[in-house]
Residue frames as qw, qx, qy, qz and C-alpha x, y, z in Angstrom:
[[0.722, -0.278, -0.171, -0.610, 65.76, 66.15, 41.75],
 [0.645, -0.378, 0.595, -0.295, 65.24, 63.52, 44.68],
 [0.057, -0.461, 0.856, 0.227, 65.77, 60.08, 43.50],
 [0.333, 0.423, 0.819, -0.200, 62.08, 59.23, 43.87],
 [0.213, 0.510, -0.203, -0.808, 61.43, 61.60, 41.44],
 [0.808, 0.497, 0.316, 0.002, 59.34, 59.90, 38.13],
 [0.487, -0.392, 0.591, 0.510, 61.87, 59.43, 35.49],
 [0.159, 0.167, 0.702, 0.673, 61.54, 59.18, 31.24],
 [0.039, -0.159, -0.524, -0.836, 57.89, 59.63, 29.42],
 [0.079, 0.309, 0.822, -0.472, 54.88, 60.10, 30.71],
 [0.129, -0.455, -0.643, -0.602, 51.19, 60.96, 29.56],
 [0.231, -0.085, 0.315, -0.916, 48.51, 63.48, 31.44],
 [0.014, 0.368, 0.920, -0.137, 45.43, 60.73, 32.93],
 [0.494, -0.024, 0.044, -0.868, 41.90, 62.28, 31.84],
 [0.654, 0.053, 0.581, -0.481, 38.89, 60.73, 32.77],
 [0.770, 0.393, -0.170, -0.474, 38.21, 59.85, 29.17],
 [0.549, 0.549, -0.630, 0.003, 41.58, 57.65, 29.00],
 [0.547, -0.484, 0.397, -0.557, 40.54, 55.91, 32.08],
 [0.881, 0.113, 0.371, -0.273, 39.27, 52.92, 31.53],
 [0.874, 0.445, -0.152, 0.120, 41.30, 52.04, 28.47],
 [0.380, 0.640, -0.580, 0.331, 44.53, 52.50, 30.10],
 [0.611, -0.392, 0.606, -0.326, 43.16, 50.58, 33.14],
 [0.934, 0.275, 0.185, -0.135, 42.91, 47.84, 30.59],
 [0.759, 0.613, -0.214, 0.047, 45.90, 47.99, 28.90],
 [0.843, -0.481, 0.198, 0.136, 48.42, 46.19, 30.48],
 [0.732, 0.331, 0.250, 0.540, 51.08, 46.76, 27.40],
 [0.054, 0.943, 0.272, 0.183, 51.05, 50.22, 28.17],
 [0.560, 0.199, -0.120, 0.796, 54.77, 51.73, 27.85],
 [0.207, -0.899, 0.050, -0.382, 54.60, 54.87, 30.50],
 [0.407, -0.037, -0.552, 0.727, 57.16, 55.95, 33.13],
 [0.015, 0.372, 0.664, -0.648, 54.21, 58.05, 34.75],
 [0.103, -0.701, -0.400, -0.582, 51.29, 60.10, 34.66],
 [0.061, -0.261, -0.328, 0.906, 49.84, 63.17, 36.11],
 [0.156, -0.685, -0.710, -0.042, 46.68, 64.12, 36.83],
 [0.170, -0.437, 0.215, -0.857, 45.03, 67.92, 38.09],
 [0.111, -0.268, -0.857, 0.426, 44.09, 66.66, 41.78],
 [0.424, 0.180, 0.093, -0.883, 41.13, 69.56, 41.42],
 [0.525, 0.190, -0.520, -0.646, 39.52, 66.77, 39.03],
 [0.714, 0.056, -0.675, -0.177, 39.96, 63.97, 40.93],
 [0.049, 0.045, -0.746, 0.663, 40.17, 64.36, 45.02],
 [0.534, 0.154, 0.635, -0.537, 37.10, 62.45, 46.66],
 [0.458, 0.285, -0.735, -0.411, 36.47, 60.83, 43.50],
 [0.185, -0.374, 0.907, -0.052, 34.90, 57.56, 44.05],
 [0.900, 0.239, 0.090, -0.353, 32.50, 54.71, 42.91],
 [0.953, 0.058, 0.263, 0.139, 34.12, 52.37, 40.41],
 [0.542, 0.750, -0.167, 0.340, 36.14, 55.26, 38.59],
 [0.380, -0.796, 0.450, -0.138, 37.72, 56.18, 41.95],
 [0.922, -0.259, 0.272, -0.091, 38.48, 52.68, 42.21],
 [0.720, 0.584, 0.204, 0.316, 40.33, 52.46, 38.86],
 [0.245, 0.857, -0.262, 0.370, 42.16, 55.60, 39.56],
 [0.836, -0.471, 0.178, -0.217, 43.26, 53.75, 42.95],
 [0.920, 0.056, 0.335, 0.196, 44.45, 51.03, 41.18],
 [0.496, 0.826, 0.064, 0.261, 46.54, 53.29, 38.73],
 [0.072, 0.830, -0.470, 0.291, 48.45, 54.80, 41.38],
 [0.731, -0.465, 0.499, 0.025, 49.39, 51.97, 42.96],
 [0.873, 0.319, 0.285, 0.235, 50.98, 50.73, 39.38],
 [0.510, 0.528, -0.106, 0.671, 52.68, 54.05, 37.79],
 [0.475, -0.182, -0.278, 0.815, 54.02, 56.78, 39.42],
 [0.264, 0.689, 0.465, 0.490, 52.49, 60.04, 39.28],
 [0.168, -0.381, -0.343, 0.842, 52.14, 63.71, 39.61],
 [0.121, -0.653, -0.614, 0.426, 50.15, 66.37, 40.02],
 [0.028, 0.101, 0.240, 0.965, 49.59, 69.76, 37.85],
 [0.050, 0.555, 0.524, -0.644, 47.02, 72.02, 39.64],
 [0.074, 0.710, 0.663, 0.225, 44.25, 74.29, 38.25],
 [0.137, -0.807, -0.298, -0.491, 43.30, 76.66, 40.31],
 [0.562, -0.177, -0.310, 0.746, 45.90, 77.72, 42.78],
 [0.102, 0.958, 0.061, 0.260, 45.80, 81.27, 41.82],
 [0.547, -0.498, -0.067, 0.670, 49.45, 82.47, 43.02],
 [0.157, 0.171, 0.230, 0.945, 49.35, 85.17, 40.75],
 [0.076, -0.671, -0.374, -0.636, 46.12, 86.77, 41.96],
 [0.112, 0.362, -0.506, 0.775, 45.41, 88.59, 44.67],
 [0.709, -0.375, 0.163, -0.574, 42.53, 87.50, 46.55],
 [0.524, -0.570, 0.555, -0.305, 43.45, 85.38, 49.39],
 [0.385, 0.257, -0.861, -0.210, 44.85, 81.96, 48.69],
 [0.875, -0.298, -0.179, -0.338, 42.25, 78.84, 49.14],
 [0.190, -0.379, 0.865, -0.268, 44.24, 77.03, 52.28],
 [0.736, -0.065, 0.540, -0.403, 41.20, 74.31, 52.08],
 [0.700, 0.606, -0.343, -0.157, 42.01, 73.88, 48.43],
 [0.255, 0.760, -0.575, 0.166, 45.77, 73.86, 49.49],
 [0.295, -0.305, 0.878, -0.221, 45.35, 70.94, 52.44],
 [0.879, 0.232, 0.400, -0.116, 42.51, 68.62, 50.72],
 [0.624, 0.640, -0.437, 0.104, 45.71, 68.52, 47.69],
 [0.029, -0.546, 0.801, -0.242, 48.19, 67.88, 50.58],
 [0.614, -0.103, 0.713, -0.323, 46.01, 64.86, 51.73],
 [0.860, 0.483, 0.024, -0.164, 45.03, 63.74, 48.15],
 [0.280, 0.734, -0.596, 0.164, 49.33, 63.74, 47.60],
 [0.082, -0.370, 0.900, -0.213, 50.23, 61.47, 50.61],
 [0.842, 0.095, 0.427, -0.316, 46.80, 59.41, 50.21],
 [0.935, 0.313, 0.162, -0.040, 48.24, 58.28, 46.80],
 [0.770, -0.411, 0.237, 0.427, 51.58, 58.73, 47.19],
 [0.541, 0.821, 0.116, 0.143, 52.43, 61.43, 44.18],
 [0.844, 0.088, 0.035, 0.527, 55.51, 62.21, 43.37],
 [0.271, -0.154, 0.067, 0.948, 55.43, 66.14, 42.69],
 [0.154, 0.847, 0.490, -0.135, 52.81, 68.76, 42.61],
 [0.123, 0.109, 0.301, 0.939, 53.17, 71.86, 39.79],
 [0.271, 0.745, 0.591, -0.150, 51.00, 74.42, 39.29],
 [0.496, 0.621, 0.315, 0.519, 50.58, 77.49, 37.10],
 [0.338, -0.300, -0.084, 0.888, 52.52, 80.74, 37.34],
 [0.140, -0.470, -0.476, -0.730, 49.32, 82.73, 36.13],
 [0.314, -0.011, 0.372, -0.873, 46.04, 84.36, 38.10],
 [0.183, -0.177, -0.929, -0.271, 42.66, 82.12, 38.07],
 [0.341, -0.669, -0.649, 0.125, 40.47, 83.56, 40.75],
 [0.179, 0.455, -0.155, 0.859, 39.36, 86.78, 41.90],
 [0.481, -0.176, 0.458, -0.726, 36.16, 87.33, 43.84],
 [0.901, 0.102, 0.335, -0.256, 35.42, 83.90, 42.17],
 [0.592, -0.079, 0.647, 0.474, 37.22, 81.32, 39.91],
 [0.299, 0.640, -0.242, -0.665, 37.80, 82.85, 36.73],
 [0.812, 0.247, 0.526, 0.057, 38.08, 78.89, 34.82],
 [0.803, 0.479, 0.014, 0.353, 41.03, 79.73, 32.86],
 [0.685, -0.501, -0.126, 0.514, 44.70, 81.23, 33.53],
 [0.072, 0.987, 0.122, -0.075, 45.08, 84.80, 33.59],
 [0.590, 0.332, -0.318, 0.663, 48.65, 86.42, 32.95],
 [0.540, -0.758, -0.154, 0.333, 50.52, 88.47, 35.26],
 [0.519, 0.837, -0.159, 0.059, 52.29, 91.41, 34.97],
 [0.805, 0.062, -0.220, 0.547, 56.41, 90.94, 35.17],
 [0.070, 0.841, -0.236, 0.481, 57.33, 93.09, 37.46],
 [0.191, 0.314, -0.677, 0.637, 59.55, 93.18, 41.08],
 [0.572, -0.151, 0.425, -0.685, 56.09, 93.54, 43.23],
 [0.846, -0.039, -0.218, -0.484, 54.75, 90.85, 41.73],
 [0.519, 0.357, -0.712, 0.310, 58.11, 88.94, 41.64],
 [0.094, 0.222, -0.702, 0.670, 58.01, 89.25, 45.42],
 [0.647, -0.069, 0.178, -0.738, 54.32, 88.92, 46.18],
 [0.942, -0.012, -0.166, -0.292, 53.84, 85.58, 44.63],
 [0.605, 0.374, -0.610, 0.350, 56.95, 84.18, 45.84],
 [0.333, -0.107, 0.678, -0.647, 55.27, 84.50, 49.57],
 [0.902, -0.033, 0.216, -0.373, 52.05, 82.95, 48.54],
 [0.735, 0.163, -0.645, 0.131, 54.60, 79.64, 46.45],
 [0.162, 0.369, -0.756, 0.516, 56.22, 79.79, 50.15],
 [0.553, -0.019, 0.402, -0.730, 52.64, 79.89, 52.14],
 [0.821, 0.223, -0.375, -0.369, 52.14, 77.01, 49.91],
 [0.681, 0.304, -0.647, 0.156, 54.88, 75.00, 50.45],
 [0.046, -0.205, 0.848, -0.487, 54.67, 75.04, 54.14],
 [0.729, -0.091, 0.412, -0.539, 51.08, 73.60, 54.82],
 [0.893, 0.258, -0.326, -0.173, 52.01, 70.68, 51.55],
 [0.632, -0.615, 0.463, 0.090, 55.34, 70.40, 53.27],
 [0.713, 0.079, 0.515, 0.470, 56.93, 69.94, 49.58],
 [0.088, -0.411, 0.270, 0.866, 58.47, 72.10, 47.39],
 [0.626, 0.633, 0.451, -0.055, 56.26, 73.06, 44.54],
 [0.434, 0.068, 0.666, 0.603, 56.57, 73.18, 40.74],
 [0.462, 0.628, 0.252, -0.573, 55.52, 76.19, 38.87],
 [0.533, 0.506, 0.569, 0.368, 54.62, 76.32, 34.98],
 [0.107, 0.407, 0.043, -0.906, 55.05, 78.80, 32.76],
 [0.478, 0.502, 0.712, -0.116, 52.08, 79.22, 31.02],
 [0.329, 0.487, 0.578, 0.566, 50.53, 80.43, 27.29],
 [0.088, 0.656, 0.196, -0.723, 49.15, 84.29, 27.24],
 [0.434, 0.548, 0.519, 0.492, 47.43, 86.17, 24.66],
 [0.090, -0.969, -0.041, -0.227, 47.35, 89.58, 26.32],
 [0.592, -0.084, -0.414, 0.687, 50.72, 90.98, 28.01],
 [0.409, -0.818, -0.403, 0.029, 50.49, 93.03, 31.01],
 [0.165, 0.812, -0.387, 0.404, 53.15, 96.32, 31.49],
 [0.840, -0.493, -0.078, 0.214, 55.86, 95.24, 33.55],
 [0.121, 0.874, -0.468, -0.058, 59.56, 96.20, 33.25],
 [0.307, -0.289, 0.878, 0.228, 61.09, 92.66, 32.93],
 [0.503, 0.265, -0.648, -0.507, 60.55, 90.07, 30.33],
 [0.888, -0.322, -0.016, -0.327, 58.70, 86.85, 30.75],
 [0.820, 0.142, -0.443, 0.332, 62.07, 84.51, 30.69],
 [0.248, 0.448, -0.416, 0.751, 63.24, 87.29, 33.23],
 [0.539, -0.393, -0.065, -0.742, 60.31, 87.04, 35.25],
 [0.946, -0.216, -0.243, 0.020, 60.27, 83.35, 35.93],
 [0.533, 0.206, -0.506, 0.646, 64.18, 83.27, 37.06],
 [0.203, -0.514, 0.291, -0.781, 63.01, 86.04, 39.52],
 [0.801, -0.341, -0.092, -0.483, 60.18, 84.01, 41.08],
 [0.892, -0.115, -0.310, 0.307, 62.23, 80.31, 41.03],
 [0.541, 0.269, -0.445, 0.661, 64.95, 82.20, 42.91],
 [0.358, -0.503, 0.128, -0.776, 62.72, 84.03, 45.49],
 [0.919, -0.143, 0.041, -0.365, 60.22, 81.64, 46.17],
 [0.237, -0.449, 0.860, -0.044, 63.57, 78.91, 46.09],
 [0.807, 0.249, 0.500, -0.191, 60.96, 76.48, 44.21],
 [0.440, -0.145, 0.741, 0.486, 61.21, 74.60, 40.86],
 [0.342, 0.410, -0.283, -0.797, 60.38, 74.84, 37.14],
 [0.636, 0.151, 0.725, 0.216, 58.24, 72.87, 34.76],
 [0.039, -0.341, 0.455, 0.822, 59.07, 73.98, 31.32],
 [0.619, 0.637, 0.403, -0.221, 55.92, 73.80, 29.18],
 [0.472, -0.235, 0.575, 0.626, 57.86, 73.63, 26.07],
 [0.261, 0.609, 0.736, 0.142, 54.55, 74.27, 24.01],
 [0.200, -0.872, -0.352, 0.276, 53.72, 77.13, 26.20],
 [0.103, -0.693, 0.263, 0.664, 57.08, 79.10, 25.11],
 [0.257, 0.367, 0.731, 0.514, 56.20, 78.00, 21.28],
 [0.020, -0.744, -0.641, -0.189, 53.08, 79.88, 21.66],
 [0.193, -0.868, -0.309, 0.338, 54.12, 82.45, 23.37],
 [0.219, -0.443, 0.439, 0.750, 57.15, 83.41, 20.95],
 [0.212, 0.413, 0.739, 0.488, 54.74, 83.05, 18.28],
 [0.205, -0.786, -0.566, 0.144, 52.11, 85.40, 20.18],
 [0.388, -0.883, 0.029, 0.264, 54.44, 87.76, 21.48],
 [0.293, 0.890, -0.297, 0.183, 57.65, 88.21, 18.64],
 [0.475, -0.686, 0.551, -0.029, 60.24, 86.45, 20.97],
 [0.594, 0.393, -0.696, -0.097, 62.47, 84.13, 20.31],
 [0.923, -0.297, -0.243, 0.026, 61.98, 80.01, 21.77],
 [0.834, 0.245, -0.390, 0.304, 65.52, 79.14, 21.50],
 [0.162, 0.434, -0.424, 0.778, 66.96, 82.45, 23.54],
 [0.612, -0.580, 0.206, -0.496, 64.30, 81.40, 26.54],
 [0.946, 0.065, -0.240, -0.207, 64.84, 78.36, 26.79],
 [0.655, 0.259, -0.363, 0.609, 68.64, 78.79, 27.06],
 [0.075, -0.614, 0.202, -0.759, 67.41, 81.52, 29.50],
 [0.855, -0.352, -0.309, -0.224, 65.72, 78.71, 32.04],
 [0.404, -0.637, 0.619, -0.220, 67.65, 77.63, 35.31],
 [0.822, 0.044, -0.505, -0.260, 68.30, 74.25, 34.47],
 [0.265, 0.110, -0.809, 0.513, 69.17, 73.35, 37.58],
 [0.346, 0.143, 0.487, -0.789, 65.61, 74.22, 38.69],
 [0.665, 0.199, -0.366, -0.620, 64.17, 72.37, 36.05],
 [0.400, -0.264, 0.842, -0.248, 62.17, 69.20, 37.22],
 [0.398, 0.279, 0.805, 0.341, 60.35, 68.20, 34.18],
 [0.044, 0.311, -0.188, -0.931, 59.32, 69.26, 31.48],
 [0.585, 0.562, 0.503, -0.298, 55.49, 69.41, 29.16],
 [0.041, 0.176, -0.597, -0.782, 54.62, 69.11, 25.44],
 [0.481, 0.502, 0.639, -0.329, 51.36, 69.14, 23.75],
 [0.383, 0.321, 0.671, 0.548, 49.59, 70.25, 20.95],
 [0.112, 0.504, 0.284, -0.808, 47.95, 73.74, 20.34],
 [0.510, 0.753, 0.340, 0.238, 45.45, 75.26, 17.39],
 [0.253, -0.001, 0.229, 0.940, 46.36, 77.73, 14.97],
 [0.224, 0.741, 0.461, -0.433, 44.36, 80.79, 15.08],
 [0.461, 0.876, 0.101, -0.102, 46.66, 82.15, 12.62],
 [0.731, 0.458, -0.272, 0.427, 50.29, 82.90, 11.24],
 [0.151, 0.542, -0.430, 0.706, 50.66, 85.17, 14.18],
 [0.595, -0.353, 0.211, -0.690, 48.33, 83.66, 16.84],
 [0.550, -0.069, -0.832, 0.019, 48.40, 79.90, 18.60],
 [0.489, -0.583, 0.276, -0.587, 46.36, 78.90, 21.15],
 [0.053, 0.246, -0.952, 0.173, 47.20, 76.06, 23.65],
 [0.709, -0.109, 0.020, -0.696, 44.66, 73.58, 23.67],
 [0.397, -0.312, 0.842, -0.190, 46.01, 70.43, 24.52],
 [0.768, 0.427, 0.296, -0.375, 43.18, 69.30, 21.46],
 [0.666, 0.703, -0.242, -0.055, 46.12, 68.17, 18.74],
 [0.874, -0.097, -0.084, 0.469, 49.33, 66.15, 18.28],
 [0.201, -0.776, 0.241, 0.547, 52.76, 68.36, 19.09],
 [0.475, 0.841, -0.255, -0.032, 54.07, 69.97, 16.01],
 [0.754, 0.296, -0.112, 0.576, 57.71, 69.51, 14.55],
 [0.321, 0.695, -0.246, 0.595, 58.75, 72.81, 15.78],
 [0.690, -0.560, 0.285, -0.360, 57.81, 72.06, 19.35],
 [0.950, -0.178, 0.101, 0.236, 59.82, 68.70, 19.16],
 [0.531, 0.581, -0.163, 0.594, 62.54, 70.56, 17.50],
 [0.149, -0.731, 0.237, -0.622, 62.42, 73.03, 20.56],
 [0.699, -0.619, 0.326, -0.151, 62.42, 70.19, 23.25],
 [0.942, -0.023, -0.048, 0.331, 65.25, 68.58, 21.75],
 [0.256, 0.682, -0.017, 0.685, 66.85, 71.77, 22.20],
 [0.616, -0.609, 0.309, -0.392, 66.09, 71.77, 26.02],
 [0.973, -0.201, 0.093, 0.065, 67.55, 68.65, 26.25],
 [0.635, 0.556, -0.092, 0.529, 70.73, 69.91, 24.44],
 [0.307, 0.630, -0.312, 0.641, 71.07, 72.53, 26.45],
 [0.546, -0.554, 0.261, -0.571, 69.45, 71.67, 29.72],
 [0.155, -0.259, 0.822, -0.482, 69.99, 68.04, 29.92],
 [0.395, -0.123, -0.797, -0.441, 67.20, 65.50, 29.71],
 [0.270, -0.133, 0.384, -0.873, 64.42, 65.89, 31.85],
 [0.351, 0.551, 0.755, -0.048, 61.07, 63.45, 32.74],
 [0.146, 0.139, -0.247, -0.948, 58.42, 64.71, 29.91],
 [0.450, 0.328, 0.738, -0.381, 54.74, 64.67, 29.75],
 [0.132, -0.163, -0.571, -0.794, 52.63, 64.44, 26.73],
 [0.342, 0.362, 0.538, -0.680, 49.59, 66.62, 27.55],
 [0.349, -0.316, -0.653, -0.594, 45.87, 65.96, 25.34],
 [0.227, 0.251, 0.710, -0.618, 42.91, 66.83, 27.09],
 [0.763, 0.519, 0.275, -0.270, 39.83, 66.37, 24.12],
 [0.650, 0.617, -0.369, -0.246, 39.97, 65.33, 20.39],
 [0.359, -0.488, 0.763, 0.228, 41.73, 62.25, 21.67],
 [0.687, 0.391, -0.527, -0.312, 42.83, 59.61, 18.88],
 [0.818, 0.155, -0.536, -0.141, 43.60, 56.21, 19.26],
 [0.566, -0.750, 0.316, 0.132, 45.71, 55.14, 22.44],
 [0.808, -0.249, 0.239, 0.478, 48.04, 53.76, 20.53],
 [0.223, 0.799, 0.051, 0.556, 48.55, 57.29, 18.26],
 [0.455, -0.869, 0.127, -0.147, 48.82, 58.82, 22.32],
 [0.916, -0.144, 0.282, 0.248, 51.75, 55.71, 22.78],
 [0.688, 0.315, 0.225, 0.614, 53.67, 56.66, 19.92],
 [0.034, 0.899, -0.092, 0.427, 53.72, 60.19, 21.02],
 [0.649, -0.677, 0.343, -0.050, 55.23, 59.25, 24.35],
 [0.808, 0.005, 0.358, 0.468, 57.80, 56.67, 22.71],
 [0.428, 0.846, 0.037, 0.315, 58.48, 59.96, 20.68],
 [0.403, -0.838, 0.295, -0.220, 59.60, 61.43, 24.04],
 [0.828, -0.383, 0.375, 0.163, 61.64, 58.43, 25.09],
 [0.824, 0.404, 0.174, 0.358, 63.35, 58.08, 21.57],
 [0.444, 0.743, -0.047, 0.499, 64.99, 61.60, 22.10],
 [0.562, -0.732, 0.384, -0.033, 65.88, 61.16, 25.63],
 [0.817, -0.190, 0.322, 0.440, 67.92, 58.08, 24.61],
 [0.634, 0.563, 0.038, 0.529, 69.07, 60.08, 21.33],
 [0.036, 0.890, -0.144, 0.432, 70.22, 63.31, 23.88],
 [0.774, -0.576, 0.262, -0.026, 71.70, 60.93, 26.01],
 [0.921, -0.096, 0.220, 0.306, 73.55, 59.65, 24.06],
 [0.204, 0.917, 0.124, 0.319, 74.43, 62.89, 22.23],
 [0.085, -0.860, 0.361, -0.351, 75.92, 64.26, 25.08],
 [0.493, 0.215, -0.802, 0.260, 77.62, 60.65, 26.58],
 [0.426, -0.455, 0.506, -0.596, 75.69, 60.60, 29.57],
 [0.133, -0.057, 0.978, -0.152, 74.62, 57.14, 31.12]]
């Protein structure tokens, strides 16, 4: 990654956590990240506040409602009022999801896709048709699923396809492959190890419900499990230490409960740093 890149632990800014993290001046972050869908033309006193925010941490970006996985025509007005929201506040990196969201209308939540070669190649023009009107490489997610679509590759096989088409990067939702080897019968450990890490520019943890022994859904509504911290010190093992966000979007708790997740994050960068002797 560039050298301007955001670095160590970082938390996902919702409106709710506004105000108290404008206020808190003690607040241990190396960045945040925001979905620019939520917050471009913003303005009154919250704008103002968010303003003030980026001019203090760093931050990026993790989109909504791209749609590169569907097929009806990518929004370009979407795609430049993001490019102008990016250099108005100077973000650091825009991600979005490797999923479908929109057909003849937004669909307000992220569809899978199947894993095949057409697709492989199809969205890997619209990531490109992206990246030239932002004029920066984008960051895709992989994301949670409860339904899988016929394809003839696997999802870990899928993504490699895309990042190597499309020549763009990865953010590893570390949850996201929890849930989905829970969902879907797979093993975490063997994707994980399956990732480019050399295409990996940061990486996500959250929290998810249990629907059941065989069923999780991602809901960003709960602290991250052990096995999910187990599984990103495991990315770090094998990938290297990587910025990480701690996503929560409702049910929040205290800030300083949110804090002590994120100092989680930092505590096992320095422990995989040191692990493996880097600086």
């Amino acid at each position: 990654m560039a050298e301007d890149f955001v670095q160590g632990a970082g938390l996902g800014l919702r409106r709710a956590l506004l105000a108290e993290l404008a206020n808190c001046a003690s607040a241990k972050l190396d960045f945040l990240e925001v979905a620019p869908e939520n917050w471009i033309g913003l303005g009154g006193r919250m704008g103002r506040q968010f303003r003030a925010m980026t001019e203090r941490f760093p931050f990026l970006c993790h989109g909504l409602s791209l749609n590169l996985g569907g097929f009806a025509p990518l929004d370009m007005t979407l795609v430049r009022a993001v490019r102008d929201f990016l250099n108005l506040h100077g973000i650091k990196g825009y991600s979005e999801h490797l999923s479908a969201c929109a057909d003849d209308g937004q669909l307000y939540d992220l569809m899978p896709v199947a894993f095949c070669e057409e697709n492989v190649w199809r969205i890997a023009a619209r990531i490109r048709q992206v990246e030239d009107v932002l004029e920066r490489r984008l960051i895709i997610e992989n994301v949670s699923a409860y339904a899988a679509l016929p394809g003839a590759m696997n999802e870990a096989q899928f993504i490699r396809a895309v990042l190597t088409e499309a020549d763009c990067q990865l953010l590893l939702d570390v949850n996201n492959v929890y849930v989905n080897a829970i969902n879907f019968d797979m093993d975490a450990y063997s994707y994980i190890n399956a990732m480019p890490g050399e295409r990996i520019a940061y990486m996500h943890v959250a929290g998810h419900y249990d629907q059941s022994d065989q069923l999780k859904v991602d809901t960003h509504g709960a602290p991250v499990i052990d096995p999910v911290w187990d599984l990103l010190g495991h990315a770090y093992r094998q990938h290297g230490v990587r910025p990480t966000l701690l996503e929560r979007d409702f049910n929040f708790p205290p800030l300083d409960q949110l804090l002590a997740e994120v100092e989680r994050i930092r505590t096992m960068q320095a422990h995989a740093r040191r692990f493996s002797g880097a600086a």
